[in-house]
C-alpha positions, 0 to 999 in steps of 0.5 A, spaced: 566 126 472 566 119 468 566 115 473 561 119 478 555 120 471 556 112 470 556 109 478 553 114 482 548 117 479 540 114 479 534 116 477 528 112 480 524 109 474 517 110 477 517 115 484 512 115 490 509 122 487 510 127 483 514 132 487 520 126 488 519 125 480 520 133 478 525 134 484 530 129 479 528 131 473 530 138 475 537 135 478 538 131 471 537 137 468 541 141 473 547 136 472 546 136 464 547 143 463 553 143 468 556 137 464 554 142 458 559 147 460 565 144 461 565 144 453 570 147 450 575 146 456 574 138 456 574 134 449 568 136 445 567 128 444 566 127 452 562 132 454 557 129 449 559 123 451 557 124 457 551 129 457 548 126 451 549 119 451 550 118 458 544 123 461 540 125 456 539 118 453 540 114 458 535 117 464 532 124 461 529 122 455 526 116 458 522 121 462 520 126 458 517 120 453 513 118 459 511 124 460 504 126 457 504 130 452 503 137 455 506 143 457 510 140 462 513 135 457 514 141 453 518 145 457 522 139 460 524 139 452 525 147 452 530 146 457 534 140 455 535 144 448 537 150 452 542 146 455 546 145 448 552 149 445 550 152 439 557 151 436 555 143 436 550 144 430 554 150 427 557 144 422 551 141 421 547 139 414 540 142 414 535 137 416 539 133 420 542 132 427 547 130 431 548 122 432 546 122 440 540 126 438 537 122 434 531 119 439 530 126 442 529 129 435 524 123 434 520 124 441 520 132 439 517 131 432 511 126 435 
């Protein structure tokens, strides 16, 4: 999975239309949560690893932040969060956030 997120996946920074660019959206959404549910089968630290630094950081969130603020960006997040296992938080002090969130916490509070 590894290999396949770092050397095959691609997101085109700027595509011809809308269509194309929610088509990858919805696809990096897809995979993200399939990433997500190898939880608890493969090491906690590499599913995050890959659905959260590899994915979310490195090609979702570029998009959500280009997104104008609106009900599509926000839905776009509602969905990413759905993504994420409730247990990854459960250790968590109030107020604060896993470290691979970070710059989606930031991007949901402006």
């Amino acid at each position: 999975m590894k290999k396949s997120v770092e050397e095959d996946v691609f997101i085109p920074l700027y595509p011809k239309s809308p269509q194309i660019h929610r088509f990858f959206v919805s696809v990096f959404l897809q995979l993200l949560s399939n990433v997500v549910l190898w939880d608890g089968i493969v090491q906690e630290d590499k599913v995050r690893d890959l659905g959260l630094s590899k994915l979310l950081n490195r090609y979702l969130l570029l998009n959500i932040i280009n997104t104008p603020l609106g009900p599509e960006n926000i839905e776009k997040c509602k969905k990413v969060v759905g993504c994420l296992p409730e247990r990854w938080f459960q250790d968590l002090k109030s107020g604060s956030t896993l470290p691979e969130l970070v710059n989606f916490c930031q991007h949901l509070l402006q």
